[in-house]
Backbone bond lengths (Angstrom), bond angles and torsions (degrees), N, CA, C in turn:
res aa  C-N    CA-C-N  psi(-1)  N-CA   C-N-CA  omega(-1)  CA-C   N-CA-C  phi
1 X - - - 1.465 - - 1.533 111.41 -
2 X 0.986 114.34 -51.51 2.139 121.95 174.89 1.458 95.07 -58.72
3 X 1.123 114.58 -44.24 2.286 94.33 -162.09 1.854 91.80 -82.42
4 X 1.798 121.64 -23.53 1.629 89.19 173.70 1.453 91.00 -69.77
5 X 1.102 146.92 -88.65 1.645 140.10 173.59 1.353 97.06 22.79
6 X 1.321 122.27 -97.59 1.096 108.31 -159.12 1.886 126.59 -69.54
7 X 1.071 98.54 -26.32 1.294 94.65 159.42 1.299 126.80 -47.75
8 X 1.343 121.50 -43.91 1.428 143.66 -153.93 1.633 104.52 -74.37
9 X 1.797 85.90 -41.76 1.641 95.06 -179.33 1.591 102.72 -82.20
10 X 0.941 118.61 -37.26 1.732 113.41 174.11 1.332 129.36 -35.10
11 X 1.810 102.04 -59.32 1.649 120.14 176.80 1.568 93.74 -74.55
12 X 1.392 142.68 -24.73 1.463 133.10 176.72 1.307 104.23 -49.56
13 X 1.596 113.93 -49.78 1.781 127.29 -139.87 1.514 87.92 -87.69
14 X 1.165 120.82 -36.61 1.543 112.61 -169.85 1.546 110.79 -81.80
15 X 1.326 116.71 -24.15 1.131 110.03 -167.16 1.697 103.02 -87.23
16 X 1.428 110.06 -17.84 1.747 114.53 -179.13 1.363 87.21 -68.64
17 X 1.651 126.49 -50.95 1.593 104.57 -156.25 1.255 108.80 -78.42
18 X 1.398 128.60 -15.34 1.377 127.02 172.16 1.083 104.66 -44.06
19 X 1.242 118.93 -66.87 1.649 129.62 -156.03 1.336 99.22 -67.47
20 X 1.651 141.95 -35.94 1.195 145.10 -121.66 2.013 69.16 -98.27
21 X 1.200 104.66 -57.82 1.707 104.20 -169.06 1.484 102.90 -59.41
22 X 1.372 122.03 -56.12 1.592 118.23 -169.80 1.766 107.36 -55.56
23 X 1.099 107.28 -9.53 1.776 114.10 179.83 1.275 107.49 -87.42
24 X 1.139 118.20 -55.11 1.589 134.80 -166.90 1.538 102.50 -45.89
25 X 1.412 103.21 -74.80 1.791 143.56 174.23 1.767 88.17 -28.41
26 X 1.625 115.31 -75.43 1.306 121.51 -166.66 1.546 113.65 -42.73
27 X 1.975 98.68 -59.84 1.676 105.74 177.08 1.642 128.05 -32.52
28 X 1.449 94.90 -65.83 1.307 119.31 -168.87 1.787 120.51 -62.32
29 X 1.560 92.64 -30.55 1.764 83.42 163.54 1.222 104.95 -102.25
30 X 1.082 136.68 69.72 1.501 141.43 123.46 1.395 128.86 -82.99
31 X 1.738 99.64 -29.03 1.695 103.49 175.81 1.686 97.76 -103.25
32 X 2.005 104.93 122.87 1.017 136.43 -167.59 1.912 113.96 -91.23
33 X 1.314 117.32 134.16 1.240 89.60 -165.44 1.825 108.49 -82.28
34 X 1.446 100.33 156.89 1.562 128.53 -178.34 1.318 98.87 -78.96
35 X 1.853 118.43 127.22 1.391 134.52 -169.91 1.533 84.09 -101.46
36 X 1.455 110.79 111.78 1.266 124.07 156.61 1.715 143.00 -136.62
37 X 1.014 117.28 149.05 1.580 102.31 -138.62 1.187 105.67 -97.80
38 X 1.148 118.57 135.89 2.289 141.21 -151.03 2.249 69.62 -70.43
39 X 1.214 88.59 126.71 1.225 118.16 -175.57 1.800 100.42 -69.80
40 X 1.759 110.15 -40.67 1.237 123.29 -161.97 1.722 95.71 -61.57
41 X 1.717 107.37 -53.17 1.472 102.65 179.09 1.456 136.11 -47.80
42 X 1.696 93.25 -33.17 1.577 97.20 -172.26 2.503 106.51 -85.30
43 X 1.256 84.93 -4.21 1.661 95.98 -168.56 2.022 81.01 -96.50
44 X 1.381 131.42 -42.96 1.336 104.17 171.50 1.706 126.50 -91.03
45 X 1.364 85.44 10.22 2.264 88.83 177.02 2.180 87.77 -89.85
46 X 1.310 107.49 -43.51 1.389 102.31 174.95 1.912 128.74 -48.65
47 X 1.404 89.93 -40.60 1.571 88.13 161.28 1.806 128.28 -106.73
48 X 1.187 91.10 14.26 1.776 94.03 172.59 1.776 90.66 -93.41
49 X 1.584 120.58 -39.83 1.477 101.39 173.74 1.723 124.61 -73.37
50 X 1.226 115.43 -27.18 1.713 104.64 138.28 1.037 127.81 -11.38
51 X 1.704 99.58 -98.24 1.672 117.63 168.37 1.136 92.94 -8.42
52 X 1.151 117.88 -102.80 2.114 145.67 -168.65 1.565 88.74 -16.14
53 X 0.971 135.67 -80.16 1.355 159.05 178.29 1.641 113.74 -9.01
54 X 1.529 98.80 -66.22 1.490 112.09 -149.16 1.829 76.88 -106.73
55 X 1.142 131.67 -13.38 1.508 129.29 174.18 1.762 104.66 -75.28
56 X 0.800 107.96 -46.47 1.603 116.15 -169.18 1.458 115.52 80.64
57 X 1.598 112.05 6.96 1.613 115.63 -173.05 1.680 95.90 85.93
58 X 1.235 150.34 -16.73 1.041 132.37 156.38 1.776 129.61 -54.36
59 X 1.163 120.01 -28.49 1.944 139.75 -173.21 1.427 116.73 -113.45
60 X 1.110 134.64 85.79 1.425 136.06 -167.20 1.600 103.10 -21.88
61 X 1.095 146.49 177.52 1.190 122.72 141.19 1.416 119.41 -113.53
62 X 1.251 132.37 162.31 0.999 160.13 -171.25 1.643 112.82 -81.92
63 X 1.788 99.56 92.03 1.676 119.93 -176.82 1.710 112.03 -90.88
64 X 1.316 100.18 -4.27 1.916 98.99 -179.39 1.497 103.12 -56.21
65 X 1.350 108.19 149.96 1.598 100.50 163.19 1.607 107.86 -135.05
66 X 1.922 79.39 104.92 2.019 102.25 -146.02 2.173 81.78 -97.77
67 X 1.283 75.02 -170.75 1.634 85.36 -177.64 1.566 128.72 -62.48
68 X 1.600 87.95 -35.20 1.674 86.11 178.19 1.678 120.00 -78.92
69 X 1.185 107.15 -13.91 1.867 122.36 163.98 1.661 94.54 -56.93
70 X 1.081 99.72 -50.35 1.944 92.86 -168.97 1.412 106.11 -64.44
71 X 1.316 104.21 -47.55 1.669 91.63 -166.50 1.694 121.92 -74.91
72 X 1.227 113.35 4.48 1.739 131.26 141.30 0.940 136.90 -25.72
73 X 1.599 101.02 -63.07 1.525 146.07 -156.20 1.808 95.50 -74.61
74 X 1.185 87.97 97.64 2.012 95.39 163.05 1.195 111.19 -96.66
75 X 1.451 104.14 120.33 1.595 112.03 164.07 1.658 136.68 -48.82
76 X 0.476 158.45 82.97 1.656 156.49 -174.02 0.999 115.85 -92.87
77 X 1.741 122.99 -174.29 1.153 143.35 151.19 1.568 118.74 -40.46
78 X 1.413 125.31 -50.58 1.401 117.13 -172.71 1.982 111.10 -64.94
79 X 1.552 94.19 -37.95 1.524 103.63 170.64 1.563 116.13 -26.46
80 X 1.680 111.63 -72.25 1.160 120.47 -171.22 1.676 110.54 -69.94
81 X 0.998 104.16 -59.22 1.941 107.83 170.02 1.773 97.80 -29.30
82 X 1.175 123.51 -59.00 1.512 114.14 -163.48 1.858 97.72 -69.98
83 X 1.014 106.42 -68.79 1.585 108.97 164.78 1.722 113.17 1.87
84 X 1.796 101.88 -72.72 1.305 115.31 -157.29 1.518 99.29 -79.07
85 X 1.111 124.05 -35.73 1.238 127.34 170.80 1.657 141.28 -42.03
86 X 1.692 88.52 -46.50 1.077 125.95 161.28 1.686 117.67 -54.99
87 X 1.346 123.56 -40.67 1.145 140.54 -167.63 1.721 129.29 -92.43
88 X 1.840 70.23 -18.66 1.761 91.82 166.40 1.794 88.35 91.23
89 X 0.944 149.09 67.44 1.079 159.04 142.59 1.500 112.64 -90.31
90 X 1.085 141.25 -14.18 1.790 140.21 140.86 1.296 117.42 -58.61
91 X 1.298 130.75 -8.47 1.261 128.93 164.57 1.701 119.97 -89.38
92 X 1.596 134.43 1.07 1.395 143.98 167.89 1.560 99.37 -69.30
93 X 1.126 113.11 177.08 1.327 123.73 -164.68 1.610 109.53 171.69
94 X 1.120 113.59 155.08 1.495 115.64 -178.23 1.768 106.21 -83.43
95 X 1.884 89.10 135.55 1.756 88.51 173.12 1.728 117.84 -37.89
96 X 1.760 109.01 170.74 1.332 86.68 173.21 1.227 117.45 -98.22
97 X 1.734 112.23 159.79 1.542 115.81 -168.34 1.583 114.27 79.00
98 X 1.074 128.42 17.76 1.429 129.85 -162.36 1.794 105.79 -152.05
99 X 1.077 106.74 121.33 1.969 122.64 -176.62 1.787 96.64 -84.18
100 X 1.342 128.88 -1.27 1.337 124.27 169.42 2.060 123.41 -57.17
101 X 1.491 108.38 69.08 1.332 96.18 -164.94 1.701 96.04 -66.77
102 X 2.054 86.79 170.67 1.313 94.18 -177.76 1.391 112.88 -80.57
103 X 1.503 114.64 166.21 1.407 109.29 -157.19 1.417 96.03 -142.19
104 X 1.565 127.30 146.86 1.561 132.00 -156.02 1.625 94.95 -133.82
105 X 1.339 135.46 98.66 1.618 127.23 152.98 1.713 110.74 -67.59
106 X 0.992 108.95 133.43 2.004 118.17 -178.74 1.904 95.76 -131.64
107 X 1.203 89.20 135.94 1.330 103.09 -175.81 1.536 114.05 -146.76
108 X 1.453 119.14 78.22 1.429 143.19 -174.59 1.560 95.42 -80.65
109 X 1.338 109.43 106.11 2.211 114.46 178.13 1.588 105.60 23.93
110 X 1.399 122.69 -94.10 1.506 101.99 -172.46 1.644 108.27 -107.08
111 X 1.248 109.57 15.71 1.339 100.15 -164.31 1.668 108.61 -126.62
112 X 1.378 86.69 130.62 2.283 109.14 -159.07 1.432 88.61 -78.36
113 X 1.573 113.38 149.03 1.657 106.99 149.49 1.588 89.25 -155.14
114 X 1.807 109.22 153.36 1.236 105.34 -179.87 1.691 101.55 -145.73
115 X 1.355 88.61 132.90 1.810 110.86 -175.84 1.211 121.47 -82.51
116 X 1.176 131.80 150.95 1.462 123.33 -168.57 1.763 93.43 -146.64
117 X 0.922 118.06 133.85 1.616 113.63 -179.55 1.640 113.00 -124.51
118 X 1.224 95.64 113.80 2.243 100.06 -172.50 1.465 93.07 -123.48
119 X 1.680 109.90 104.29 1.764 103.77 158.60 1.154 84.49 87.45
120 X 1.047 159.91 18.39 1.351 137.74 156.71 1.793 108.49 107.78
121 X 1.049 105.16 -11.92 1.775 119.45 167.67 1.713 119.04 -85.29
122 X 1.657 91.96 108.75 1.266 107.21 171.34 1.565 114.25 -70.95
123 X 1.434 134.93 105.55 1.389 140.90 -178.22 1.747 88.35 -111.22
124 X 1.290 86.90 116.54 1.759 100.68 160.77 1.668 116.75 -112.97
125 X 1.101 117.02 156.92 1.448 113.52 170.57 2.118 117.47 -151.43
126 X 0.890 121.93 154.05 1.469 117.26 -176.29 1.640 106.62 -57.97
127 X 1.159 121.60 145.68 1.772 119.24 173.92 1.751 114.56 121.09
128 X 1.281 104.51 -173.69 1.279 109.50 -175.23 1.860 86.44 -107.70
129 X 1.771 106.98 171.11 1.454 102.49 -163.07 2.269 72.46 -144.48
130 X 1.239 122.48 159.75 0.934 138.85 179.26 1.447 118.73 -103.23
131 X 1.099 128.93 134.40 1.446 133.61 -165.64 1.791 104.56 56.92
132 X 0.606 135.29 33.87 1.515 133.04 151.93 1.565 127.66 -29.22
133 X 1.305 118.44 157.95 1.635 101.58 -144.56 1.654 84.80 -120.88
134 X 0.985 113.52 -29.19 1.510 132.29 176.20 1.385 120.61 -156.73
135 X 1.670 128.50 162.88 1.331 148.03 -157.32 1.389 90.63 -136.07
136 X 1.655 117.11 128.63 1.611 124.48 176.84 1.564 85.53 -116.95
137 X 1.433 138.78 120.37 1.056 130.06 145.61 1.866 135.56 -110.53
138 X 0.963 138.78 119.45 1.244 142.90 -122.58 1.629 110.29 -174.77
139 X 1.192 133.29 161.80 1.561 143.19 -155.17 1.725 108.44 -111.52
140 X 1.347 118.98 -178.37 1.495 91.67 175.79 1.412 112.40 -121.42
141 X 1.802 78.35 10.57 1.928 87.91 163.51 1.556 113.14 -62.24
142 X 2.063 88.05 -56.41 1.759 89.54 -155.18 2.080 95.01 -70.09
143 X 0.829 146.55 1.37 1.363 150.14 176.35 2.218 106.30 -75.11
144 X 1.311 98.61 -44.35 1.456 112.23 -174.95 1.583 85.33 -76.75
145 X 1.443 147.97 -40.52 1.270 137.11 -117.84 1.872 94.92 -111.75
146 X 1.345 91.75 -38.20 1.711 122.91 -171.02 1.887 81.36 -53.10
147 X 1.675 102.68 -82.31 1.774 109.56 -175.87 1.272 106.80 -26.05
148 X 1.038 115.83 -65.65 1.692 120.01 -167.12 1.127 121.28 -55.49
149 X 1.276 121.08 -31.88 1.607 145.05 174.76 1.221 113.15 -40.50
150 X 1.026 146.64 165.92 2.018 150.80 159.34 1.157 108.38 -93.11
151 X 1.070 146.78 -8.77 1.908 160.85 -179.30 0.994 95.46 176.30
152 X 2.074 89.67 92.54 1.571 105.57 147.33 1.378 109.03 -62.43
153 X 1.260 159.24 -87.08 1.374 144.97 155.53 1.760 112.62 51.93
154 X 1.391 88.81 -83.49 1.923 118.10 -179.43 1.511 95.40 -58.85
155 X 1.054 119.72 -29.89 1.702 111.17 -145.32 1.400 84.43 -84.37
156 X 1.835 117.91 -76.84 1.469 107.61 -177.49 1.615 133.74 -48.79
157 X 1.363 121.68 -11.26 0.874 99.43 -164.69 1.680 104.90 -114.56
158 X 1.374 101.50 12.96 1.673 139.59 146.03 1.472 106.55 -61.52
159 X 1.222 115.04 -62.82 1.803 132.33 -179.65 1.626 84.60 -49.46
160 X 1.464 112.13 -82.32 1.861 120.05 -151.34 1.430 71.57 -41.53
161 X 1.489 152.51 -94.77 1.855 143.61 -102.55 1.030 80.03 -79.16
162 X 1.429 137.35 -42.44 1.781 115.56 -162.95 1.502 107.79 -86.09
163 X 1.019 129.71 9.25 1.739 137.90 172.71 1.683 106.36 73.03
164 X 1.239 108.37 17.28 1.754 106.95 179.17 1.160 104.48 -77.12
165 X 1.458 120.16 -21.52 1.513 124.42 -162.44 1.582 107.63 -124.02
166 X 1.572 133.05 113.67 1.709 105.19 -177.49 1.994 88.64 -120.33
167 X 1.456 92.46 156.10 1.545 94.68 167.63 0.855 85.48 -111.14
168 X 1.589 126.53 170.75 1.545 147.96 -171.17 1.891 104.36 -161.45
169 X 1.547 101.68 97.84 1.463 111.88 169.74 0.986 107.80 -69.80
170 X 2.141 114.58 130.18 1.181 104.90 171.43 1.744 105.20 -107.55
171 X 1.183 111.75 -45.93 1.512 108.47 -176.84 1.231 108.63 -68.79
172 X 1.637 95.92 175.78 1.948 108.05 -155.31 1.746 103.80 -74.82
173 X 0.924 116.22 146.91 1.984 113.05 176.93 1.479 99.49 -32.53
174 X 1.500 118.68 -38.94 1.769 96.15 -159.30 1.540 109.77 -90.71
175 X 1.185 106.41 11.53 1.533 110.79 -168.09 1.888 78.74 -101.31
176 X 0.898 136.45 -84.92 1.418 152.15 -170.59 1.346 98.47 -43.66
177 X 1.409 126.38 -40.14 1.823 120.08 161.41 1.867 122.02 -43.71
178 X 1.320 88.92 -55.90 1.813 118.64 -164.14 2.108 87.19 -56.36
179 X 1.084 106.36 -64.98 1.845 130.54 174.47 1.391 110.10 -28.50
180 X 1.303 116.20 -42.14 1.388 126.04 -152.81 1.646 109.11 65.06
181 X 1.273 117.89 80.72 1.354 140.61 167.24 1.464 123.19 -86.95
182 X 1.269 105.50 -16.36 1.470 106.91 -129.39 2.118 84.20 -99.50
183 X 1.635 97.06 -37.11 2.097 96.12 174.83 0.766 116.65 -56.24
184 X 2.163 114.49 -41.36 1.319 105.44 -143.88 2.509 86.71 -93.96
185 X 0.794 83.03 -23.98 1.831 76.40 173.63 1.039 109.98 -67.14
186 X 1.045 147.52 -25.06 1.831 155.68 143.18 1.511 107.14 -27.88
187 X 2.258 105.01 -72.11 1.565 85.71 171.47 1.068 146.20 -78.52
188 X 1.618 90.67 2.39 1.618 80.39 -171.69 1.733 114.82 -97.06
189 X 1.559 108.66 -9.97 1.603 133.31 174.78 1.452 90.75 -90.79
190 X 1.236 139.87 -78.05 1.736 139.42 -116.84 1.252 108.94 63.72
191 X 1.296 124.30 30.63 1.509 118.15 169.60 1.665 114.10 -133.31
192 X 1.543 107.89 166.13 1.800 97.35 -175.33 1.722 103.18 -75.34
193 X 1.182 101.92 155.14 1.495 114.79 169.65 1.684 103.93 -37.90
194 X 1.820 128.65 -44.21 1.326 125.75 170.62 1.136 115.66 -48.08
195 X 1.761 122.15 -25.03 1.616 105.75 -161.64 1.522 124.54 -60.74
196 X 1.869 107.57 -128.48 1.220 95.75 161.62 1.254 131.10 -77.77
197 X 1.540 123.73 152.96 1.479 106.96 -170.09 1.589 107.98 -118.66
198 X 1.077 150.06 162.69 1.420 133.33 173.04 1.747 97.86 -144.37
199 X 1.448 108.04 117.21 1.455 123.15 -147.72 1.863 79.39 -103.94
200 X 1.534 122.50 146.04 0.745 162.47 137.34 1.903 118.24 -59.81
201 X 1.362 112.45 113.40 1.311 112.86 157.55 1.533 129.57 -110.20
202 X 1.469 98.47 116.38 1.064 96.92 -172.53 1.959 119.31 -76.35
């Protein structure tokens, strides 16, 4: 009578996590990613029409994008939104049965930004955000460097191995499981959700 028991509970347990994954998988591609435009391009088409501008078509203008172009370049809100976007952060979603959306801390040298994702919409805003699901911390070099890059993808998770870039999980694995945590910590590491982990105390 105990080994059908436990059997019984065995084929139970496997067949919940079956489903628990075939649900997850199903949920999560429903939110499609948002085509939005690398902020960096539209901040250097803005000063190549300058150039044009203050040239009059007489002075070629000047398309390098040398150091003093960077140090221009203010970071914002759209910055990180394209970032997360990029990374597949429109694919999280709230566990099921639960209004807990997923939540993104970004921390560019002194400057906070925190993501909130509803439906597949990355909403960022300046500040710290409470219960946060993860901590991106990173420079506003490697952030300018990532845009510029040909696979941002490759680039950060180039940044994470060289330690310019750290993520910091704060919620428990099953909260960040339920979310779909588990891709976007892939791109943004190149490693499985098992690898290294660097736990956050809140």
């Amino acid at each position: 009578m105990v080994k059908k028991l436990l059997i019984f509970g065995i084929v139970f347990l496997l067949i919940a996590v079956f489903f628990t994954i075939i649900y997850l998988n199903f949920f999560h591609s429903f939110n499609k990613k948002n085509e939005i435009e690398n902020p960096l391009t539209a901040f250097q088409d803005q000063q190549l029409a300058t150039q044009q501008s203050t040239s009059n078509g007489t002075t070629p203008p000047n398309t390098e994008n040398d150091e003093s172009q960077n140090e221009e370049i203010v970071i914002d809100e759209s910055y990180i939104s394209y970032i997360l976007n990029e990374l597949g952060a429109f694919k999280l979603s709230n566990p099921p049965l639960s209004s807990d959306t997923p939540k993104i801390e970004t921390q560019v040298g002194e400057l906070i930004f925190n993501s909130e994702i509803v439906n597949g919409n990355i909403i960022t805003e300046k500040g710290y955000v409470e219960n946060e699901d993860i901590r991106i911390i990173t420079t506003r070099e490697e952030v300018i460097n990532a845009l510029q890059s040909t696979n941002l993808k490759i680039y950060i998770q180039g940044s994470v191995a060289s330690g310019k870039t750290t993520l910091v999980l704060i919620s428990s694995y099953k909260t960040l499981f339920y979310k779909g945590y588990l891709n976007l910590y892939k791109d943004i590491t190149g490693q499985s959700f098992t690898g290294a982990i660097i736990r956050g105390i809140k």
